[in-house]
N, C-alpha and C positions, 0 to 999 in steps of 0.2 A: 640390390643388397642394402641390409638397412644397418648406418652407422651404428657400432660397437662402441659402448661406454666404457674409460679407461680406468684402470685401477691406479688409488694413488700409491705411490713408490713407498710410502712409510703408515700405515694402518694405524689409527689410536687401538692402545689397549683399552680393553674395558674391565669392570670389577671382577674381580674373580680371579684376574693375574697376577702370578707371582713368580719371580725370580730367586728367593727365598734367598736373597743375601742379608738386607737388614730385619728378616722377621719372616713369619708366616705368614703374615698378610691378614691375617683373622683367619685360616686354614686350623682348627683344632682336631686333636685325636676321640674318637667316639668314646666316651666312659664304658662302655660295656665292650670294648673290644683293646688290644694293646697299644702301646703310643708310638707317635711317628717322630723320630727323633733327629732334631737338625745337627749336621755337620760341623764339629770345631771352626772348620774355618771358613764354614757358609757355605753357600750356594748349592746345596741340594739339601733333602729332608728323605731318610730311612726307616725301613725296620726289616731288624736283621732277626736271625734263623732260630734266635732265643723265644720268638712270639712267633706263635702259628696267625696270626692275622692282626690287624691293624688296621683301622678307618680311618681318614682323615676327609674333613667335613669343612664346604666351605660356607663363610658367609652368608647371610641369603640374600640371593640373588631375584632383582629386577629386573630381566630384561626382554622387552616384550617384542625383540625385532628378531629374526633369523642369524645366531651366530656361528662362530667356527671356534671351537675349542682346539689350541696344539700342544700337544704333552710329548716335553723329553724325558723321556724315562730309561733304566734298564733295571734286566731283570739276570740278577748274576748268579750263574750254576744253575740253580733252579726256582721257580715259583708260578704266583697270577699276581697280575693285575687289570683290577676290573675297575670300569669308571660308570656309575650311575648317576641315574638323576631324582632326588628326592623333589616331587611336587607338596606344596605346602599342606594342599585340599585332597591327599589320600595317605590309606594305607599303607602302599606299597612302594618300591622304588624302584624303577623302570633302566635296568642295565642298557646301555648304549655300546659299548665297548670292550675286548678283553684282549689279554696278551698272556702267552707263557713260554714266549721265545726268550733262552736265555740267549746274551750276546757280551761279549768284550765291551763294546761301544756303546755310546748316548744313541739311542732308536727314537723317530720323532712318530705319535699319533694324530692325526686329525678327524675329530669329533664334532657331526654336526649335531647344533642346540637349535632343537625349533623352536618356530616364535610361537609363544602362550603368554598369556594375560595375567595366569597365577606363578604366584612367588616361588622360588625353586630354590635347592642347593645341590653343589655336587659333591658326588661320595667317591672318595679312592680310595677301594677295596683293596691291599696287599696281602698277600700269603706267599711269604715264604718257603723254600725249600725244606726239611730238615735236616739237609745233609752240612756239611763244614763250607762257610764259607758264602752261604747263599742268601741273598739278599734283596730286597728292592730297592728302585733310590727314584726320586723325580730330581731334576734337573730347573723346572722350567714350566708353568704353567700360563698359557696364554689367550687369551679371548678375545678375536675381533670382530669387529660388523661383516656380514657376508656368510658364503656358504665358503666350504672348505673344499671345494672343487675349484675355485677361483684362483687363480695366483696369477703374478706380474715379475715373477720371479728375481724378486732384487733383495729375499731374505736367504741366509744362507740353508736353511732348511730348506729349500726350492717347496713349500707348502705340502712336504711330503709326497711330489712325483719324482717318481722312480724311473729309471734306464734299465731295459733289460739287458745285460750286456753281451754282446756279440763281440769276439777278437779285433774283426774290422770296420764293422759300421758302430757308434751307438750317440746317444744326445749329449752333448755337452749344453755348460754356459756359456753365451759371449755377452762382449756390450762394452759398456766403458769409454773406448773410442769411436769415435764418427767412421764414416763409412769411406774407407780409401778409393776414389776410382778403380783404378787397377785393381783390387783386392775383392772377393768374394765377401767381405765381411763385410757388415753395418753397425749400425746405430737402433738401441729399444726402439718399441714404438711407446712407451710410457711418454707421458704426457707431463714433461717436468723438463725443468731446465737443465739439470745434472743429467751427463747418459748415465743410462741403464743398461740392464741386462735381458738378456733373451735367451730362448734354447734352441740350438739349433745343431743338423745331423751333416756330414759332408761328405761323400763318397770318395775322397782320393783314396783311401786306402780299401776300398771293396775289391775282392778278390775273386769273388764268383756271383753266376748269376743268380736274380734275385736274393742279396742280404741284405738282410731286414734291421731296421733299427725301432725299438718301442721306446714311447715315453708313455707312464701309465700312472694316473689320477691314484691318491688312496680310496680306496672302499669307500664309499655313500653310505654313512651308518644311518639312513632314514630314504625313504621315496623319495624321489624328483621330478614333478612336472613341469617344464618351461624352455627357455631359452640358453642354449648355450652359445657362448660369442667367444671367438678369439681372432688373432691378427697375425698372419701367415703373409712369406715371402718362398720365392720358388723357382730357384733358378735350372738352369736349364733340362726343362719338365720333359721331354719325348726319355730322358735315360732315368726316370723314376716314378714312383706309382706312390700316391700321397692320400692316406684315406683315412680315417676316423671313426672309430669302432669302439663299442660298449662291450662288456665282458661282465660277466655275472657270477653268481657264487658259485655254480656250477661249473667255470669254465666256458662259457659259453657264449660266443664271439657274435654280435650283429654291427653289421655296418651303417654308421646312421650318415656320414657325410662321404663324398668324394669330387674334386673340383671340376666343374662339368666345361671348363676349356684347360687350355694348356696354359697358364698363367703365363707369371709378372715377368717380363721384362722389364726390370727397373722398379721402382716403388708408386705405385698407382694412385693412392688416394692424395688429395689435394695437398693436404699438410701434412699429411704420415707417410711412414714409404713400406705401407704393410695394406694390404686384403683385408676387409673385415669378413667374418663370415660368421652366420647365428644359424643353428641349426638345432632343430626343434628336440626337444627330450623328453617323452613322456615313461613312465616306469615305476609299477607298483613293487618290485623289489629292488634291493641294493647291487650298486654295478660299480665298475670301473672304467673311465672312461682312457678308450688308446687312443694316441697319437700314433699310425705306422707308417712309415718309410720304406720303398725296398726300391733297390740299384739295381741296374744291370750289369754296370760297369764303373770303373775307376773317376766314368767322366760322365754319371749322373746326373752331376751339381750337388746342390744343397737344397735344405731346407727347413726353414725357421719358423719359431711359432712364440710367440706374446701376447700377456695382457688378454688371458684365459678369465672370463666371467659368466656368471647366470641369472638369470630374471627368470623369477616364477610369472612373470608375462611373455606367452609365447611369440615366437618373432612375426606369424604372420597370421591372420585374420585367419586365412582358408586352414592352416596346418592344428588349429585346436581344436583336440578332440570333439566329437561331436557326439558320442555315446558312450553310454556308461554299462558295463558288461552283466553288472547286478541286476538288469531288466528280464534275464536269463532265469533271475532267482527265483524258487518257488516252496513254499513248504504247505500251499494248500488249507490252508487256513479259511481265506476267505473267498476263495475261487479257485479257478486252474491257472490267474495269473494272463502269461502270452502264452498259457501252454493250448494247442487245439487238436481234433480229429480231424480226417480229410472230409469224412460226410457222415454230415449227421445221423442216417439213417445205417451207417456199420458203426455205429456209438459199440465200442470195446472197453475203454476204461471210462470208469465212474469214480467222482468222487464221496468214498463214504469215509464213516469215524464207528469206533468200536467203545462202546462204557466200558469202564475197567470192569474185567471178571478174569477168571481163572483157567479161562481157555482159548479166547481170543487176543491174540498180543494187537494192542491200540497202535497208534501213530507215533514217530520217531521225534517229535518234535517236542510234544506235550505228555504222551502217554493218553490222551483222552479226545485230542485233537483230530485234523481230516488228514488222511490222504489218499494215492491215485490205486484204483485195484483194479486189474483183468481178470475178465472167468468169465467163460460160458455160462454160468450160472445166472448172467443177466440178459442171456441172447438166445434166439431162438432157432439155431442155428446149433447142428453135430460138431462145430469146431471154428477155428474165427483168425483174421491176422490183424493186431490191433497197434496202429502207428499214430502217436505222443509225438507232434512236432512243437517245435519250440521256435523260440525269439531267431532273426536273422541278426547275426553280429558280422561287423566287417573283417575281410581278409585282410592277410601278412600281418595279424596278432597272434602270439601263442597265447592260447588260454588253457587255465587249470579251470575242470569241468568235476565236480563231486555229487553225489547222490548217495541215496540208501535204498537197497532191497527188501525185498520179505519172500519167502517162498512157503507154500503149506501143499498138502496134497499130492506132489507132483512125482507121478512114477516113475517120467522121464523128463530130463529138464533139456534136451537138447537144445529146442528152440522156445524155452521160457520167455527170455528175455535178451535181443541185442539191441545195439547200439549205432547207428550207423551217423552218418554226418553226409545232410546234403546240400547242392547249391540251388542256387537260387531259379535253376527252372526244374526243380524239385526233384532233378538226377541223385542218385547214390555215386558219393563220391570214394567212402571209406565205410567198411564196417572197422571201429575200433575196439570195441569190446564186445564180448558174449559170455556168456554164464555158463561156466565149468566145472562149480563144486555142486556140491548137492545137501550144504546146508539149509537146516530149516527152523522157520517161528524164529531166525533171529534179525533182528538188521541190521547188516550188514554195509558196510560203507566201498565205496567204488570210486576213483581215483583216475582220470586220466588227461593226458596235456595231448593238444593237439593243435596244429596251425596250419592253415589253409590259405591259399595264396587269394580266392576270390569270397563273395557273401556266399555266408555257410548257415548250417545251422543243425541242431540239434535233432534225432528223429527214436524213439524208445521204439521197440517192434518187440510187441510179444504172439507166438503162431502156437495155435493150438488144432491139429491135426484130427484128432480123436477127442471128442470128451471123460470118455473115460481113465483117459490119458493125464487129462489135464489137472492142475488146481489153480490155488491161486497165485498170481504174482503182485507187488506192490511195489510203489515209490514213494520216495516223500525226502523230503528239505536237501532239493536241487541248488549248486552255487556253482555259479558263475565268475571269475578273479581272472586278470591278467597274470603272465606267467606261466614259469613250470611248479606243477605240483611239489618234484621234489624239494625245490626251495620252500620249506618255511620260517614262521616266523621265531618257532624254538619256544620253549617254554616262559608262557610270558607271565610277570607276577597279578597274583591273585587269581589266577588257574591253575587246575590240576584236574589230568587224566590218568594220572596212575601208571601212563604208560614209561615213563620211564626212571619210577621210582615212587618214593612215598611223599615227596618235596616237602620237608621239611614237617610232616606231620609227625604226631606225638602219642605214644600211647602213654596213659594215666596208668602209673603201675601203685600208686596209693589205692586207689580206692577200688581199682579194677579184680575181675575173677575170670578176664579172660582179655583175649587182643581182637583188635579189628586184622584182619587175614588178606592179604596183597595175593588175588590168584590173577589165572583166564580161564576161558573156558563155562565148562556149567559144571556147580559145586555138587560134593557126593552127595551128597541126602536125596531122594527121590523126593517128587511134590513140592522142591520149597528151594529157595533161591532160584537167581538168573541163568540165562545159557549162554552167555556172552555177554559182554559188556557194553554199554551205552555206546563209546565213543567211533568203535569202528565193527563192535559187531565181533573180535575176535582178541581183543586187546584187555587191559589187565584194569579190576575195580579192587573195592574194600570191601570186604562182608564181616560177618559172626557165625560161625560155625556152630550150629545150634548141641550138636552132637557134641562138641567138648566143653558145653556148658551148661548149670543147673537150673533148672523153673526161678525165674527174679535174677541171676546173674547180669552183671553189666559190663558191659565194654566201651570205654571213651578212647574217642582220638581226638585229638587237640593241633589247634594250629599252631604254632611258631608265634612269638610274639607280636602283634598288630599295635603298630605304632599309635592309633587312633586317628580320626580327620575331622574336620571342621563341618564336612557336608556330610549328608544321609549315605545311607549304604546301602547295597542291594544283594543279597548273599541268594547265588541261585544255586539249583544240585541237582543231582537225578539219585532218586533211591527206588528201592526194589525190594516189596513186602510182599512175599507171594507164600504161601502157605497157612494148614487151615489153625495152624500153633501158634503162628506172627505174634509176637509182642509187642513194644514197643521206640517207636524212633526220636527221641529227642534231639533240637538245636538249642543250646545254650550260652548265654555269656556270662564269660567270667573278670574281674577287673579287682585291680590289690583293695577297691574304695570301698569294696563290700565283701561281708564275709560268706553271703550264700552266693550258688551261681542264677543269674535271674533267664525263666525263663521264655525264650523266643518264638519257638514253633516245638509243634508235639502233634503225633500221627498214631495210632493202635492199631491192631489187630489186620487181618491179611487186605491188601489191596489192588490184589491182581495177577495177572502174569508180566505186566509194562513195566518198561522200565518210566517209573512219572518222574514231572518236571515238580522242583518247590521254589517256590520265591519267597523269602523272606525279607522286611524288611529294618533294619534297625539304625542306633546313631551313636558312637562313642567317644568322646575326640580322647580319649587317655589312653593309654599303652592296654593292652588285652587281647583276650583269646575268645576263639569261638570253641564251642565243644559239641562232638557227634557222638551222644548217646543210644546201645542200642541197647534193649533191656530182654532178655531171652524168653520167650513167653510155654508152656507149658507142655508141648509137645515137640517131638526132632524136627518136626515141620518148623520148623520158627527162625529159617534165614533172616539177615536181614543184609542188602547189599547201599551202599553209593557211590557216584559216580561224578567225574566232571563238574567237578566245584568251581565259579566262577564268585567272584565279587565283582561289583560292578558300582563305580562312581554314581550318584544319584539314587533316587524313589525305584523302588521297583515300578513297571507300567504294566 
C-alpha cells in the first residue's frame, strides 16, 4: 500500500471568497442584468422576485492550480441558480453548475475549478421565482487548494458528503476524543495536534440482514483521472461488507475498491491507527463517489473512513491507463485509420469521395471529403459479405461507440448493414445493432454503448445476397469515448444544433421580409433544401422557405451578444444550398463601432445535395454579433438551410 497524504485540518481561503459580512469582496452585479443586493444585517447577498435575474461577477481570478469552489446558497419557493466560469481569452462562459431545488435551509455546493493558465471570473446567475416570496440568497462563498472530492472532515459542511439515510444504520461524525480502550471509538487520523473528526457507521442498532449505510461524494462537476486515498478502520469485518463504488449520472453503480483481507485489528500503520488505501480513478464523465457499509447484524462492528484525497498521479505504475479509445476514431479523411478487411482479395468497402452536385450526397464530415462505401458495383462477384474490423480496445470499459450511415438503392435493407463486436481470436461475441429503417440519401447517426468483459473490438458487416437487390451502403466519422452514450455533455456554449431549441438566436425583424424556420425532416418544396438534418440525420436545423418569400428578400438570425476575446476565433457551420434558384448565403459582423455590418464569408447560387462544412475565420475583442444572411434567389427552388454552429478558440486549421 502506498502511504496517503493527509489533509490539513484548516484549508487557506483563496481569492474569490467571501463571507459577505464586511462587504462583497469585489463580487459586483452585471450592468445589463439586476442587482444583487446585501442583507441589513450582513452575511448573505439576494435578489428577490421583483428581478427576473441577477449576475453577480467576481473579481478576476488567478489561479492556475486545481481548486474547489463551496457555495451556501438557498433557493426559497422557487428559482435557478447557475454558477459559471467566465475565461478571460473567449466569448463564451462555460456553466459548471446549477440548482433549482427550493429548500427551508442553507444547501451547500461544491464546484470544481480546473487549473488553466488564463484569467477567469465567476458568474452567479440568479433567477428568481415569480411567485410571492421567492428568492435566492448566497450565504457563503469559498475557494480552496484541491479537488472538491477531498475532505478530512473537520468543516461543518462535511465538504458536501452526504448520508443516505437508513432508520438504523447511517454515517455520522466522531473525533474529538482519543480513542478509550474499552470503547469502539477513536481518534481522526488528521495529522494535527488538536483531535479531529472522522465519519464513521456502527451496527448496534441494525435490525435486519444486509442494512446498508452510504456516504456519498457531491457530483464531480469536471473528469477525474487519478488517485484516490483515504484512511479507513474496520472492526470486527466477518459481520460486514465494506466496498467503494462510483455512481454516475445515470444512476449507475461500479465498484472500484473492496478490502482484499479481513482488516484492522487495532490501528495498523506506524503512527496512525488508520489503513491507507489509493485506488485508481479513471472517468471521462461526472460520478459520485460511495462509501458502502452493509451488516448482517446488531454485532457487525463498525466502520470509519478519514482524510479522503486525490492526485491526478495515479497510485501505481501498472494501473495508468495505457490506451486511449480515440485510436478507434475515424472519419476517413486520410486513410481507413485502424480500420482493415480480412483479405485483400474479398476488398468490399472502398474508400471513395463525391464533388458536390445535385445528385450524389458527399461525406458526413466535410460535404466534399472521403468516406467507407460497399456495393457490388466494385466486385466481380453476383453478391458479397463485407467485414470493417476496427482497433482492439481493452475489456471491462463501457464505451460510447457513434457513426453515420448512408443508404441509396437498396430494395431490401435486411442485411445492409450490422454491427457485431468481436474478441480477440476474431469470434462473434454480440451482434448490437442492425439496420431497420429504410431511410435514404441521408446520414443518419447511430448510437450505441456497450462493454465487454475481454479485448473486443469493432466489426461493420454489410451482406448483399443478390445484386440486384443491392445498393449502396456508407460510413463515415466513426468515435470512440468512454462511457454511456446516454450521458452527455449538454449543450455547451458556442454550439448549437437546433435540437433543442433556437439557443438564444435572433431573428432581425428591422430589416427582415421573412424568418429563418426551425423544422426536421425534408422541407416542402420539391428540388431544393435538406432531407434531414446534419447533426443526427433526423433532428432539427434553420432554413428559408423559399415559397413564403419574394425574388431579393432576406432573412437574418443573429447571435445573442458575444462578449468579444483577445484571441482569433474560429466560426464553423454546416449549410445546405441545394436547388437550381439558390440565392445567396452571407456571414456577417456586426459591432456598435461601426455603422455597416462588415463582411465575413459569402457563398451564391446552388451547391449540391450535402450538407457542406464552412470555416470562417475572424477577431473581435468588443461586445458583437455575428449574422446569417440568406438572400432568396429567383425561383421556389432557392432553400437555403444551416446547421451545427460551433465557435471554436483559435485560427481555424
Amino acid at each position: 500500500l502506498l502511504l496517503c497524504g493527509i489533509l490539513r485540518a484548516q484549508q487557506q481561503l483563496l481569492p474569490g471568497s467571501c463571507n459577505f459580512e464586511l462587504g462583497t469582496c469585489g463580487y459586483t452585479s452585471e450592468p445589463d442584468s439586476g442587482s444583487w443586493t446585501m442583507n441589513e444585517e450582513g452575511h448573505l447577498i439576494t435578489v428577490e422576485s421583483d428581478q427576473e435575474r441577477a449576475v453577480l461577477i467576481s473579481p478576476v481570478l488567478e489561479q492556475q492550480d486545481w481548486n474547489c469552489l463551496r457555495l451556501v446558497y438557498q433557493i426559497a419557493s422557487q428559482g435557478t441558480l447557475q454558477l459559471h466560469r467566465r475565461p478571460d481569452s473567449d466569448n463564451f462562459d462555460y456553466r459548471l453548475w446549477t440548482a433549482s431545488k427550493a429548500s427551508d435551509s442553507w444547501l451547500i455546493a461544491s464546484v470544481d475549478l480546473p487549473n488553466t493558465t488564463s484569467p477567469y471570473q465567476i458568474l452567479l446567475d440568479g433567477r428568481p421565482g415569480r411567485g410571492s416570496g421567492s428568492s435566492v440568497a448566497i450565504f457563503e462563498i469559498h475557494i480552496i487548494p484541491g479537488y472538491c472530492i477531498e475532505c478530512n472532515f473537520e468543516e461543518h459542511h462535511l465538504c458536501g458528503y452526504s448520508n443516505s439515510w437508513n432508520p438504523n444504520v447511517n454515517w455520522y461524525v466522531g473525533g474529538s476524543l482519543s480513542r478509550d480502550p474499552e470503547s469502539n471509538h477513536f481518534s481522526s487520523s488528521t495529522a494535527s495536534a488538536a483531535p479531529g473528526h472522522y465519519m464513521y457507521v456502527d451496527s448496534v442498532y441494525a435490525k435486519h440482514f444486509q442494512e446498508v449505510a452510504k456516504l456519498t461524494s457531491p457530483m464531480t462537476t469536471v473528469p477525474l483521472a487519478g488517485c484516490l486515498s483515504f484512511y479507513y478502520h474496520r472492526d470486527q469485518e466477518r459481520g460486514n461488507i465494506f466496498s467503494v463504488f462510483t455512481r454516475d449520472l445515470l444512476g449507475h453503480y461500479e465498484e472500484i475498491w473492496r478490502p482484499e483481507v479481513y482488516a484492522t485489528t487495532g490501528w495498523t500503520l506506524p503512527w496512525l491507527l488508520y489503513v491507507c488505501v489509493c485506488v485508481c480513478v479513471c472517468v471521462c464523465v461526472c460520478l459520485q463517489v460511495v462509501f458502502e457499509v452493509a451488516f448482517n447484524s446488531a454485532r457487525g462492528g463498525y466502520v470509519a473512513i478519514d482524510d479522503i484525497s486525490f492526485s491526478p498521479e495515479f497510485c501505481h505504475t501498472e494501473t495508468e491507463p495505457t490506451f486511449d479509445p480515440s485510436i478507434a476514431n475515424c472519419d476517413f479523411e486520410n486513410g481507413l485509420c485502424l480500420y482493415y478487411e480480412e483479405r485483400a482479395e474479398s476488398k468490399v468497402w472502398s474508400r471513395v469521395s463525391v464533388n458536390a452536385n445535385a445528385y450524389r450526397t458527399g461525406d458526413h464530415t466535410t460535404g466534399t471529403g472521403c468516406f467507407l462505401l460497399a456495393n457490388t458495383r466494385f466486385t466481380s462477384r453476383p453478391g458479397y459479405v463485407g467485414r470493417l474490423h476496427g482497433p482492439f480496445l481493452p475489456g471491462n470499459h463501457k464505451y460510447c461507440l457513434r457513426f453515420y450511415y448512408l443508404l441509396h438503392g437498396f430494395r431490401k435493407v435486411d442485411n445492409a448493414l450490422f454491427l457485431y463486436i468481436y474478441d480477440e481470436n476474431n469470434v462473434a461475441q454480440e451482434k448490437v445493432w442492425s439496420l431497420t429503417d429504410t431511410s435514404r440519401a441521408v446520414w443518419t447517426e447511430v448510437e450505441i454503448t456497450y462493454m465487454k468483459p475481454m479485448l473486443s473490438k469493432v466489426v461493420f458487416v454489410s451482406i448483399c445476397k443478390n445484386f440486384w437487390e443491392c445498393g449502396l451502403v456508407a460510413i463515415d466519422d466513426i468515435t470512440v469515448s468512454l462511457g454511456d452514450c446516454q450521458i452527455t455533455s449538454g449543450s455547451l456554449p458556442g454550439r448549437c444544433d437546433f435540437e433543442s431549441g433556437g439557443c438564444g438566436y435572433i431573428q432581425d425583424k428591422k430589416e427582415d421580409k421573412a424568418d429563418w424556420l426551425r423544422v426536421r425532416g425534408h422541407t416542402p418544396t420539391s428540388y431544393t433544401g435538406p432531407r434531414g438534418d446534419h447533426t443526427t440525420g433526423v433532428g432539427y436545423f434553420m432554413y428559408i422557405e423559399a415559397s413564403l418569400m419574394r425574388p431579393g428578400h432576406k432573412a437574418r438570425l443573429l447571435t445573442s451578444d458575444l462578449r468579444g476575446s483577445s484571441s482569433p476565433q474560429c466560426l464553423v457551420f454546416y449549410y445546405h444550398m441545394y436547388g437550381s434558384g439558390t440565392g445567396i448565403l452571407s456571414v456577417l459582423l456586426r459591432h456598435g463601432s461601426r455603422q455597416q455590418d462588415t463582411l465575413l464569408w459569402r457563398w451564391r447560387g446552388e451547391q449540391g445535395i450535402s450538407w457542406m462544412r464552412a470555416m470562417v475565420d475572424y477577431h473581435c475583442n468588443i461586445r458583437h454579433q455575428i449574422i446569417f444572411e440568406a438572400i432568396r434567389g429567383p425561383s421556389l427552388r432557392s432553400d437555403i438551410a444551416i446547421d451545427d454552429i460551433h465557435f471554436k478558440r483559435g485560427p481555424c486549421e
